[in-house]
Legacy VTK file of the C-alpha trace (Angstrom):
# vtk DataFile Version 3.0
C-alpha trace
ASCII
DATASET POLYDATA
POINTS 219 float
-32.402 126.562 -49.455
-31.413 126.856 -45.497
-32.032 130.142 -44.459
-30.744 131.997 -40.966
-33.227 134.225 -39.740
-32.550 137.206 -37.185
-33.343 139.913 -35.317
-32.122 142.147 -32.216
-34.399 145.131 -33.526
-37.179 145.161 -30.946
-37.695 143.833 -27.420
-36.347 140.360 -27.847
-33.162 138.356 -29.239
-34.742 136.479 -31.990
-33.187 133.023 -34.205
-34.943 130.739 -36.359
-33.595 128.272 -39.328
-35.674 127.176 -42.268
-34.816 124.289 -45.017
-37.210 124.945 -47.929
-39.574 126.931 -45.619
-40.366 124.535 -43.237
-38.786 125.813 -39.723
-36.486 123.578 -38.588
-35.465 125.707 -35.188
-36.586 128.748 -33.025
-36.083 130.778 -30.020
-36.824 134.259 -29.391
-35.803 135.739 -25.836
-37.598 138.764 -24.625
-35.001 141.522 -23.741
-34.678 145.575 -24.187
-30.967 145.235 -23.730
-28.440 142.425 -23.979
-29.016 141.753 -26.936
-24.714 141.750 -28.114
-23.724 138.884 -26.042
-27.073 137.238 -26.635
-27.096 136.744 -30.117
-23.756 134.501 -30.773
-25.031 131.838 -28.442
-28.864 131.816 -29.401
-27.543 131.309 -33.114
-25.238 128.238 -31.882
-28.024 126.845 -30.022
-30.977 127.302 -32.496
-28.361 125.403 -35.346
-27.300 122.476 -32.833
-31.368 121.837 -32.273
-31.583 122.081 -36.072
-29.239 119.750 -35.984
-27.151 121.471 -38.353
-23.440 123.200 -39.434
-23.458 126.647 -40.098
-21.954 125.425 -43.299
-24.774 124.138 -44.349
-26.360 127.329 -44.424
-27.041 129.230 -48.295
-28.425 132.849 -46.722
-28.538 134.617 -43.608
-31.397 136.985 -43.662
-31.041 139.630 -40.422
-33.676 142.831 -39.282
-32.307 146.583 -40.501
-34.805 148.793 -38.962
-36.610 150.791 -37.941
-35.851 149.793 -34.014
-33.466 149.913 -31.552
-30.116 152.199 -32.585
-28.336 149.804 -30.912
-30.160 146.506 -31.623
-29.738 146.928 -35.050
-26.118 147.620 -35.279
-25.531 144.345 -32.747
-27.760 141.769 -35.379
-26.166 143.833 -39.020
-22.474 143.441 -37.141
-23.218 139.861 -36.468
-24.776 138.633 -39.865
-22.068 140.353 -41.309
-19.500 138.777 -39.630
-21.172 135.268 -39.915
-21.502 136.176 -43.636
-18.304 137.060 -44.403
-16.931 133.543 -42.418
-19.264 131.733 -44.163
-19.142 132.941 -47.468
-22.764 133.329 -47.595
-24.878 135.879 -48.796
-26.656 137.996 -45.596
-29.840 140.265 -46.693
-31.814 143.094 -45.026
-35.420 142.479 -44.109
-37.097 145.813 -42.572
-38.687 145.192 -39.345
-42.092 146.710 -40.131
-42.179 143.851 -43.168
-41.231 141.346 -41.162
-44.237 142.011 -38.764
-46.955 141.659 -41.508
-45.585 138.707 -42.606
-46.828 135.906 -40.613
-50.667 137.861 -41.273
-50.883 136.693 -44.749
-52.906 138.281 -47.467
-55.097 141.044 -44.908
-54.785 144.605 -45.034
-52.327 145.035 -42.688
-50.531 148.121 -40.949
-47.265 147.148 -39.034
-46.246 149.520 -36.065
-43.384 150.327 -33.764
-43.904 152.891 -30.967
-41.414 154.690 -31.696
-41.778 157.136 -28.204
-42.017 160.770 -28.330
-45.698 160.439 -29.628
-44.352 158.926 -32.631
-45.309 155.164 -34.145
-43.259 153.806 -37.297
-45.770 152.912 -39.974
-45.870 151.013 -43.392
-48.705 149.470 -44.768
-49.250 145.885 -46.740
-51.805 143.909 -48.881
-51.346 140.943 -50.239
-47.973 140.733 -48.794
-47.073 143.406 -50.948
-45.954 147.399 -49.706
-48.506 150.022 -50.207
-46.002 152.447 -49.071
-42.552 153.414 -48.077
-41.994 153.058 -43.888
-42.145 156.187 -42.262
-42.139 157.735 -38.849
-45.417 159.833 -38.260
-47.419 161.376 -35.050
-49.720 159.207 -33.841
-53.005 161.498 -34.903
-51.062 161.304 -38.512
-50.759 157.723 -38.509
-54.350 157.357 -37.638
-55.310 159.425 -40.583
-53.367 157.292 -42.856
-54.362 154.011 -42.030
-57.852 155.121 -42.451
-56.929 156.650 -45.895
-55.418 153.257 -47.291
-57.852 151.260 -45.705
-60.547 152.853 -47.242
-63.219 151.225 -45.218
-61.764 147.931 -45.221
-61.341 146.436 -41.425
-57.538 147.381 -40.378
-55.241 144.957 -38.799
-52.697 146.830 -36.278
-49.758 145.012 -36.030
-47.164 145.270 -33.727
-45.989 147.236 -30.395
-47.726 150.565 -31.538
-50.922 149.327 -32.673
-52.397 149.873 -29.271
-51.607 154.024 -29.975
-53.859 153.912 -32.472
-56.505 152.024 -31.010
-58.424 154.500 -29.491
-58.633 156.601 -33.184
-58.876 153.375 -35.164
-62.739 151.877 -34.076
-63.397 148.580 -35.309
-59.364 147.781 -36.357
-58.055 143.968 -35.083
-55.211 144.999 -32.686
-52.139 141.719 -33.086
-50.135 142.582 -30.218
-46.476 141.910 -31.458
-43.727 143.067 -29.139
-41.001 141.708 -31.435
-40.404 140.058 -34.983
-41.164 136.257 -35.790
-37.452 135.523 -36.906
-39.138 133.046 -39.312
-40.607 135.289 -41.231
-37.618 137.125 -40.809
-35.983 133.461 -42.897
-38.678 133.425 -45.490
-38.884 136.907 -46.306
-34.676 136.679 -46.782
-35.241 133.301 -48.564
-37.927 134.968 -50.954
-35.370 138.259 -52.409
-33.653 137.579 -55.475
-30.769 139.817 -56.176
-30.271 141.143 -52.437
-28.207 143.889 -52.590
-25.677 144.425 -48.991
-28.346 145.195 -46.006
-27.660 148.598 -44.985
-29.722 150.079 -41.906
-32.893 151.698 -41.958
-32.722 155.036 -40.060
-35.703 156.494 -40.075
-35.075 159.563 -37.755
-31.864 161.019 -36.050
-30.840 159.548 -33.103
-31.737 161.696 -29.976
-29.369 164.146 -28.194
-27.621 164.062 -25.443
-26.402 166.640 -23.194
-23.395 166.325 -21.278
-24.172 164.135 -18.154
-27.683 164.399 -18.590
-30.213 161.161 -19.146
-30.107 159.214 -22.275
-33.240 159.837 -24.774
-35.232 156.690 -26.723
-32.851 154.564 -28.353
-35.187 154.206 -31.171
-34.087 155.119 -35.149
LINES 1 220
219 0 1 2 3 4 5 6 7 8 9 10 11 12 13 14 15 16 17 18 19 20 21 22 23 24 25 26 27 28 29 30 31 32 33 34 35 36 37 38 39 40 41 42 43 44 45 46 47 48 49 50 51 52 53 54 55 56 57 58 59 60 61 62 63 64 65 66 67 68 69 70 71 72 73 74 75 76 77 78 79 80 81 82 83 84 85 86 87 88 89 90 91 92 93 94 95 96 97 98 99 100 101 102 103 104 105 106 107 108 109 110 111 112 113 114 115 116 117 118 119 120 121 122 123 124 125 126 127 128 129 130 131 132 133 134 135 136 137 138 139 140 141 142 143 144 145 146 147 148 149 150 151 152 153 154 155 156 157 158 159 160 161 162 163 164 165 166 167 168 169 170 171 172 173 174 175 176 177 178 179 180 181 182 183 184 185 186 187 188 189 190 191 192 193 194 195 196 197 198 199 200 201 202 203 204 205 206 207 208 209 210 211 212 213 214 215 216 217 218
């Protein structure tokens, strides 16, 4: 199976391809914005190095959340689109899983900083879930990694690990600004029976007030 991985959830523009696993091509471009008229290119790029035709590909596997607002809706628009040209299957991988991935087998807790004093948290063993994601306080979040870890060392994964680091002793901070889109590929390549992606909101998005400043584009 060839497998299209990507992401424009976090801070970066993310592409990878994988034949039977094994990454053929990757980029990832660091970037808070941009991410629209970065994507399209990267992809064309990242297949030409793979030296192969989009035709070629059997699934596109693309980040729903949690993340950017924005992000999210640019990468779900664009795997759609390339879906629906292709005729390929595209499937939703959830940011938080695709974080934990490349860890293995550890206990590991996968974290966004979700701003306002907020972190987006979902736990994982053995590559499996120990719980839904969810969008908790940072004293919360604390409590609950210490809960399901149970005296086990933590591994804090991702852009809010360092939030918890302070109330966490002893956890392995990875510092992980943005998704490996290969493990974006391989998580996509592993689902059997994908249902549609759909995006993964896991708060409202925040207010505005008539020519005032935008809040966190964060869902």
């Amino acid at each position: 199976m060839i497998t299209l991985g990507l992401d424009t959830c976090l801070d970066a523009c993310s592409v990878a391809v994988l034949e039977h696993g094994v990454v053929r091509a990757q980029a990832s471009h660091p970037m808070g914005r941009g991410h629209q008229e970065a994507i399209a290119p990267l992809t064309a790029e990242v297949m030409a190095q793979a030296s192969l035709a989009f035709a070629e590909l059997n699934r596109i596997g693309v980040t729903i959340g949690p993340g950017s607002f924005t992000g999210l809706r640019v990468g779900l628009a664009f795997a759609k689109g390339l879906g629906a040209a292709l005729g390929r299957p595209v499937v939703g991988v959830g940011t938080l899983a695709a974080l934990a991935e490349p860890l293995g087998d550890d206990l590991v807790f996968a974290l966004i900083d979700a701003r306002r004093g907020q972190v987006y948290l979902q736990a994982f063993a053995g590559g499996r879930a120990l719980m839904a994601p969810d969008a908790l306080d940072v004293a919360t979040a604390a409590a609950r990694v210490a809960e399901l870890s149970g005296g086990r060392q933590a591994v804090l994964a991702g852009s809010g690990a360092a939030l918890l680091a302070d109330l966490m002793p002893g956890a392995r901070l990875v510092s992980a600004p943005a998704c490996d889109p290969a493990a974006v590929a391989r998580l996509a390549a592993a689902q059997t029976n994908p249902s549609p992606p759909r995006p993964l909101y896991l708060r409202a998005p925040d207010a505005r007030l008539p020519g005032g400043a935008p809040g966190p584009d964060m869902a």
